[in-house]
C-alpha positions as a Markdown table, in Angstrom:
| # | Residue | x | y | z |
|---|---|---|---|---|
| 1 | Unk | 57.3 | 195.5 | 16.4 |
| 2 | Unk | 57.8 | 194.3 | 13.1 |
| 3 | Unk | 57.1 | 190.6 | 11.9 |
| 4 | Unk | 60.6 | 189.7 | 11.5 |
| 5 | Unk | 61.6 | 190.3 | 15.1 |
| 6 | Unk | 59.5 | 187.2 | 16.0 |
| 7 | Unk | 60.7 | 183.8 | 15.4 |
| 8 | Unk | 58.6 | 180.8 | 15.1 |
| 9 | Unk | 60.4 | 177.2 | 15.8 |
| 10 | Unk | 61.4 | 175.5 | 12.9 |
| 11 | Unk | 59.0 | 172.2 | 13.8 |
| 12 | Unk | 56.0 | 174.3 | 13.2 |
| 13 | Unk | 57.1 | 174.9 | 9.5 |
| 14 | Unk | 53.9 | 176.5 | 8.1 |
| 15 | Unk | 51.8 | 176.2 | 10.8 |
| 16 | Unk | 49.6 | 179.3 | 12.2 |
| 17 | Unk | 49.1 | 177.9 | 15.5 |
| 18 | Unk | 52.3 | 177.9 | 17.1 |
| 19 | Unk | 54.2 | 180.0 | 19.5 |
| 20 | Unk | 56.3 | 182.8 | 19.1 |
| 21 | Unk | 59.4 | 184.2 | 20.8 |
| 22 | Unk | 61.1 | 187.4 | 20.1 |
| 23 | Unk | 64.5 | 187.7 | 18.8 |
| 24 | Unk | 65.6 | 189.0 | 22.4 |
| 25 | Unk | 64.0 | 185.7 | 24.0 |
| 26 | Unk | 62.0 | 188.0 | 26.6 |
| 27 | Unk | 58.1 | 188.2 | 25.0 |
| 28 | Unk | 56.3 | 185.2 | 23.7 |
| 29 | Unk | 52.7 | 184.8 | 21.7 |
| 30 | Unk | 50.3 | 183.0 | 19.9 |
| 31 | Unk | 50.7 | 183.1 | 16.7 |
| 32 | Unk | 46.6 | 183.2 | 15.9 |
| 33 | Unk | 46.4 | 186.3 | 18.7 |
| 34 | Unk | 49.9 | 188.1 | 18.0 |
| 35 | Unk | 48.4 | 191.1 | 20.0 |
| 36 | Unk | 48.7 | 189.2 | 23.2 |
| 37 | Unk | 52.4 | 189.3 | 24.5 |
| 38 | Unk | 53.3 | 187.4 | 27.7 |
| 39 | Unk | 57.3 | 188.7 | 29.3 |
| 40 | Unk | 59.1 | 186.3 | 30.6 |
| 41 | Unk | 62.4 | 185.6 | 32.4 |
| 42 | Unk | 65.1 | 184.0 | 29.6 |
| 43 | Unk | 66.4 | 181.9 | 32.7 |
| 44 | Unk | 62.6 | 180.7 | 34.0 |
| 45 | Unk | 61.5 | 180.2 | 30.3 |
| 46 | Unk | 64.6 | 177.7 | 29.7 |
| 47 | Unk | 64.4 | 175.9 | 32.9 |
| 48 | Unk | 60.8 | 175.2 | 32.7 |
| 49 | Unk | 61.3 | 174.1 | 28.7 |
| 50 | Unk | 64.0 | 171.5 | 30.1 |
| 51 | Unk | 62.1 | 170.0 | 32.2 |
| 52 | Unk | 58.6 | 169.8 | 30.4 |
């Protein structure tokens, strides 16, 4: 995977300690640990981020 199919969000600006998602919305990661990936559901990743 390169780095430019992982997108940081914009409030993190230049920040290293953020999370990532991928451009298809189904891996996330830690930006300090980018060799740990976690798959998730699209639909269980948005429900949960609208209600936390």
């Amino acid at each position: 995977m390169t780095e430019n199919e992982w997108r940081k969000s914009s409030h993190s600006h230049q920040a290293t300690d953020c999370v990532e998602v991928d451009r298809h919305l189904r891996r996330v990661r830690d930006s300090k640990n980018p060799s740990a990936v976690l798959t998730v559901d699209v639909r269980s990743l948005v429900a949960h981020l609208r209600t936390a």
